[in-house]
C-alpha positions in Angstrom: 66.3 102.8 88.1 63.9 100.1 88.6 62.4 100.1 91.8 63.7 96.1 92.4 67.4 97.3 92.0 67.0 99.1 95.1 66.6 95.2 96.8 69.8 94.2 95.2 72.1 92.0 97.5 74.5 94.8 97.2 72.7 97.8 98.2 70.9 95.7 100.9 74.1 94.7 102.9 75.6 98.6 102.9 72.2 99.4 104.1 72.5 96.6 106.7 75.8 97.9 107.6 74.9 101.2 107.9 72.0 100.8 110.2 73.5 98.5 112.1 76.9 100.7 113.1 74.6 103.6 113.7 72.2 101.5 115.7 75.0 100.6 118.1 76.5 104.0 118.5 72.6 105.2 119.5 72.2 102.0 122.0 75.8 103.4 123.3 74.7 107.2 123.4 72.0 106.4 125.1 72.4 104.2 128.0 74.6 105.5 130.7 77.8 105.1 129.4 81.2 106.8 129.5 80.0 108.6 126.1 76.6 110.0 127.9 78.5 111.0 130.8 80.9 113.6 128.9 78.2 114.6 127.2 76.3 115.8 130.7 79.6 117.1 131.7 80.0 119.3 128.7 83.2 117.3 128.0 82.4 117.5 123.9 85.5 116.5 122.3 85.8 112.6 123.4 82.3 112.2 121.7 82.8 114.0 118.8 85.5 112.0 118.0 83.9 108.8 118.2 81.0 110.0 116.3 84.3 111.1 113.5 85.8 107.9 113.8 82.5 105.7 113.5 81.3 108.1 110.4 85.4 107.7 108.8 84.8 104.0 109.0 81.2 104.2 107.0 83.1 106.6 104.5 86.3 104.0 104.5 83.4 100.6 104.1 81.6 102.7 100.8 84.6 103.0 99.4 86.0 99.7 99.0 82.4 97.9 98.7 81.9 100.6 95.8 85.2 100.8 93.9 86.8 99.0 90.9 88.9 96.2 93.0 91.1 96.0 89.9 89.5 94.5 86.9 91.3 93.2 84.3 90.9 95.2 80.4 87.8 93.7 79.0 90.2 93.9 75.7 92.2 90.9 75.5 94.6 91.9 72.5 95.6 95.0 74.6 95.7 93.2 77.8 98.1 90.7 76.0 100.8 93.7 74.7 100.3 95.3 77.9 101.6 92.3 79.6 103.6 90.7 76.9 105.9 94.4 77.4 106.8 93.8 80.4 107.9 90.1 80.3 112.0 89.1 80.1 113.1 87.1 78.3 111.1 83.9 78.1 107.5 85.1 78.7 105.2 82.7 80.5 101.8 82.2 78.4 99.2 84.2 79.8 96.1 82.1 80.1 93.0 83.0 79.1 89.8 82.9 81.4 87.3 80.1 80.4 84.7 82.5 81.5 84.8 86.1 80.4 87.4 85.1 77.9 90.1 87.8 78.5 94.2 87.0 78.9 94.5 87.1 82.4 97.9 88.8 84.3 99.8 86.8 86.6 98.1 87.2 89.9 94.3 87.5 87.9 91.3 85.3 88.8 88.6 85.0 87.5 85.5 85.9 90.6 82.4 84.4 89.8 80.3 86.6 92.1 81.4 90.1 90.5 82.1 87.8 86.9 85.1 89.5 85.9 88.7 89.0 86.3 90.7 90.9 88.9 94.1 91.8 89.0 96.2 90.5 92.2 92.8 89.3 93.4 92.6 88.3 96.9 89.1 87.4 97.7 85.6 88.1 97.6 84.3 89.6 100.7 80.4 89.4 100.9 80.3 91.5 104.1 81.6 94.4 101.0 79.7 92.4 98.1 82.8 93.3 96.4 86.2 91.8 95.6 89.3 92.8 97.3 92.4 92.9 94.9 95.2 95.5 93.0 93.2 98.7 93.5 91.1 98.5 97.1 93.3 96.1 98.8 95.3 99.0 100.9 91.7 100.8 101.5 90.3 97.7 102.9 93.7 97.4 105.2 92.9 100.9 106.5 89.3 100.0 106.7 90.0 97.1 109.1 92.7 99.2 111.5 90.2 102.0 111.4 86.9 99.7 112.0 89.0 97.9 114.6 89.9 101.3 116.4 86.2 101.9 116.9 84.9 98.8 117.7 87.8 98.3 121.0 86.8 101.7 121.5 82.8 101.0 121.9 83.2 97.6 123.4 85.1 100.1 126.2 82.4 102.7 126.2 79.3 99.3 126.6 81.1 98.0 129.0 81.5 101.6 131.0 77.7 101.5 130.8 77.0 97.9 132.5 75.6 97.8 135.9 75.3 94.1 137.3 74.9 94.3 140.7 70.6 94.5 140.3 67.8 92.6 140.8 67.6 90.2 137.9 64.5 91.7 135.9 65.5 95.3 136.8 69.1 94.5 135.0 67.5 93.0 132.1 65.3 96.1 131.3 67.7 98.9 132.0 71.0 97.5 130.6 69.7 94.1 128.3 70.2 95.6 125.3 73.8 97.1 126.1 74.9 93.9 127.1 73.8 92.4 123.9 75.6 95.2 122.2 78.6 94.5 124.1 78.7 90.9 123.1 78.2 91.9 119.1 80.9 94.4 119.2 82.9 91.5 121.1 82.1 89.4 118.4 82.9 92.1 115.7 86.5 93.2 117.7 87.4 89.7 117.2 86.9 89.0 113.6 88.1 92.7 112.8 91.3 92.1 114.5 91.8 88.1 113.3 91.4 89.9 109.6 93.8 92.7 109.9 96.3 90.8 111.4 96.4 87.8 109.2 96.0 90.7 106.1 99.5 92.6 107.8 100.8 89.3 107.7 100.0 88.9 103.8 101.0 92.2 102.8 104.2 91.9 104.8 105.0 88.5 102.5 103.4 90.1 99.3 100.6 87.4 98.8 97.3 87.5 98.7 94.6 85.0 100.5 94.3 83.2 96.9 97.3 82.7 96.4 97.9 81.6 100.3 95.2 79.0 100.6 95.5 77.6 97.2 99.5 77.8 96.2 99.1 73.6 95.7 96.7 74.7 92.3 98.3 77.4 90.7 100.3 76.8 88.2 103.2 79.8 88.6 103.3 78.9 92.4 102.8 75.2 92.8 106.4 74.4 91.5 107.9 77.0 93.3 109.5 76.2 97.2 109.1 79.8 98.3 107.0 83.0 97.0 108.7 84.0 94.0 106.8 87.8 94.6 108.7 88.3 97.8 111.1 90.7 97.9 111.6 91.6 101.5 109.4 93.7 104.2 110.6 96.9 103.5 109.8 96.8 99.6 106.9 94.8 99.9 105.3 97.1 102.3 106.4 100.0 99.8 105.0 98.3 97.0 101.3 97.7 98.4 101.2 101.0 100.2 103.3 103.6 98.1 102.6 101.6 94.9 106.3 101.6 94.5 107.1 99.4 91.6 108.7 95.9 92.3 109.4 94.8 89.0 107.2 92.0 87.3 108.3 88.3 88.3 110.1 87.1 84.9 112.3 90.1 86.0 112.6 88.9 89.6 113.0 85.1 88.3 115.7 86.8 85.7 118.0 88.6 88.8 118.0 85.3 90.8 119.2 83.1 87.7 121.9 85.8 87.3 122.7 86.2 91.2 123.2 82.6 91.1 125.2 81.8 87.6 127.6 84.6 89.1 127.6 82.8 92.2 128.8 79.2 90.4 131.3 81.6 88.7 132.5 83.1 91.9 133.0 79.8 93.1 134.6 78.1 90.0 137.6 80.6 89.9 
């Protein structure tokens, strides 16, 4: 490998990450906080756990940043039977990608940062510097809950550690840096938690952020008045989590035409 590729934009933010969620669990271990205290009381287990947790969420952050999100066969004539198979009866024409020049599924776009296609793509996340979409999505859900977990849990533990009743310049040496801590993990708690919930609230209508902020410009949504790919809570959640199939959306677009001719019949007689 050439030593430049070590200065990639990819490998530099997980190093940034990395140094920087280790970096605050040191500034919390050691000031005088909750998590110093049980260690001086021989109470182990509370900061073992955190030190679990923190080193889960690393583990968790790798392994979305560094996995396939889902890209789509670089062969297009066996991406087209692949898709073609599953399509009743009147298959919508896949379209092909003006850039890497493969069919793309429904749900496919095209990311210009990764420059490939990705199945159900939901976006590019550059604090992963890697797309989110059919394979890593449910990671990077667990990633959030999990990263959210330990952030609430060390804003507690900074803010255990805070002493404010000081003389000004005594404060700012002994706990300046833990209060600067606690307002980047406050900062951190709220984008973690603004993310996972308006991800629960995608995954619980089975869409994706794509398809969310820009229904108006694509093509298999913009004509529709509700999301054709939703099929209830309980299945959706099955689907994205269990990977319980859900039928592609001819199929889906098939069973309402037929719920609703039988419905005109049921009426006529």
């Amino acid at each position: 490998m050439a030593p430049w590729a070590l200065l990639s934009p990819g490998v530099l933010v997980r190093t940034g990450h990395t140094v920087l969620t280790w970096g605050i669990t040191l500034v919390l271990f050691l000031h005088d906080t909750a998590l110093r205290r049980w260690e001086e009381e021989g109470a182990l287990l509370p900061p073992l756990t955190f030190l679990l947790l923190v080193l889960a969420s690393l583990l968790l952050y790798l392994a979305v940043s560094l996995m396939d999100p889902g890209y789509v066969n670089i062969q297009p004539q066996e991406e087209a039977k692949e898709e073609q198979t599953a399509m009743v009866p009147q298959a919508i024409a896949l379209r092909r990608c003006r850039h890497c020049m493969v069919l793309q599924p429904l749900r496919a776009r095209h990311c210009g940062e990764c420059r490939r296609c990705v199945r159900r793509y939901d976006h590019h996340c550059p604090w992963m510097e890697n797309c989110v979409g059919e394979r890593n999505h449910p990671l990077f859900m667990a990633y959030l809950a999990l990263q959210l977990v330990v952030l609430l849990w060390g804003l507690h533990l900074a803010w255990s550690g805070l002493r404010f009743f000081q003389p000004w310049g005594l404060w700012l040496r002994s706990s300046g840096l833990l209060f600067a801590t606690f307002l980047l993990l406050t900062l951190f708690s709220m984008v973690a938690g603004l993310l996972l919930a308006s991800h629960v609230y995608l995954v619980a209508s089975n869409t994706t952020t794509w398809e969310f902020l820009s229904s108006h410009r694509i093509a298999y949504l913009r004509q529709r008045p509700s999301n054709p790919f939703d099929r209830g809570l309980a299945r959706n959640l099955a689907h994205f989590f269990c990977g319980w199939p859900s039928g592609p959306w001819e199929t889906l677009r098939a069973e309402e035409e037929e719920e609703e001719e039988g419905e005109g019949g049921g009426q006529a007689v």
